[in-house]
Structures are given as C-alpha cells and as structure tokens.
C-alpha positions in Angstrom: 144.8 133.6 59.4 142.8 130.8 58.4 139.3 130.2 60.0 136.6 127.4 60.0 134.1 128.1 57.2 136.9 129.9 54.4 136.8 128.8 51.1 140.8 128.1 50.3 142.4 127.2 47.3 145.3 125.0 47.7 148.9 126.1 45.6 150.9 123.2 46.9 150.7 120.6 49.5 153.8 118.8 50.1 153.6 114.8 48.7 150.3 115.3 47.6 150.4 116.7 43.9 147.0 115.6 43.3 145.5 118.4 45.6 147.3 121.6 44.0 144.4 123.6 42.8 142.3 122.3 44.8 139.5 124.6 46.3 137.4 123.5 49.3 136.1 124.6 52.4 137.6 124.7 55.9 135.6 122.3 58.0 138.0 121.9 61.1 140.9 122.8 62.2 142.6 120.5 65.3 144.7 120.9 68.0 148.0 121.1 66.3 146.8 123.7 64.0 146.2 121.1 60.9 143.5 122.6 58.6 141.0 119.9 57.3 138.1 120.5 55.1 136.4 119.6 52.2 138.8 118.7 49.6 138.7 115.6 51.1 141.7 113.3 52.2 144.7 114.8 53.7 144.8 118.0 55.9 146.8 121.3 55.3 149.8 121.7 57.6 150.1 125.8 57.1 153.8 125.6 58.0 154.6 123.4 55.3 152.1 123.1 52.7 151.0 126.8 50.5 147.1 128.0 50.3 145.2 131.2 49.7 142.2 132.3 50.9 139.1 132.8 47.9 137.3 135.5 48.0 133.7 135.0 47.1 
C-alpha cells in the first residue's frame, strides 16, 4: 500500500498518456483515496490507473 512520502513510478494512468513513466513523489493522498504528488497535474486513482513503488 501506498504511503505519503514513496517515490512511485507511474505504468499507466488512464487518459493521461503523457504521465506513463513518470516517477514522482507522494505528497498527499485525500479522502477518497486519490494519490497526488509530485509529478504534477492529475492525481492517481489506484483502482483505475497502474503504478509501482521505487525502491531507492
């Protein structure tokens, strides 16, 4: 499970090519379970959209 302050990498994120491969770091995550962080723009909806967790 995801947590504030993980560096992700995002595979695929669902009407938003431009983001696949993405890596940023998980700066908030809200009340509906949406994962926003520093990748900028849209947030990760873990349901629907595919992203691992880096390892440093």
């Amino acid at each position: 499970m995801v947590k504030v302050g993980d560096k992700i990498r995002i595979i695929h994120m669902n009407g938003e090519p431009q983001y696949n491969g993405k890596t940023g770091i998980v700066k908030h995550i809200d009340d509906i379970g949406q994962i926003h962080g520093s990748w900028c723009g849209c947030a990760l909806i873990p349901s629907v959209d595919e992203y691992e967790i880096v390892e440093d």
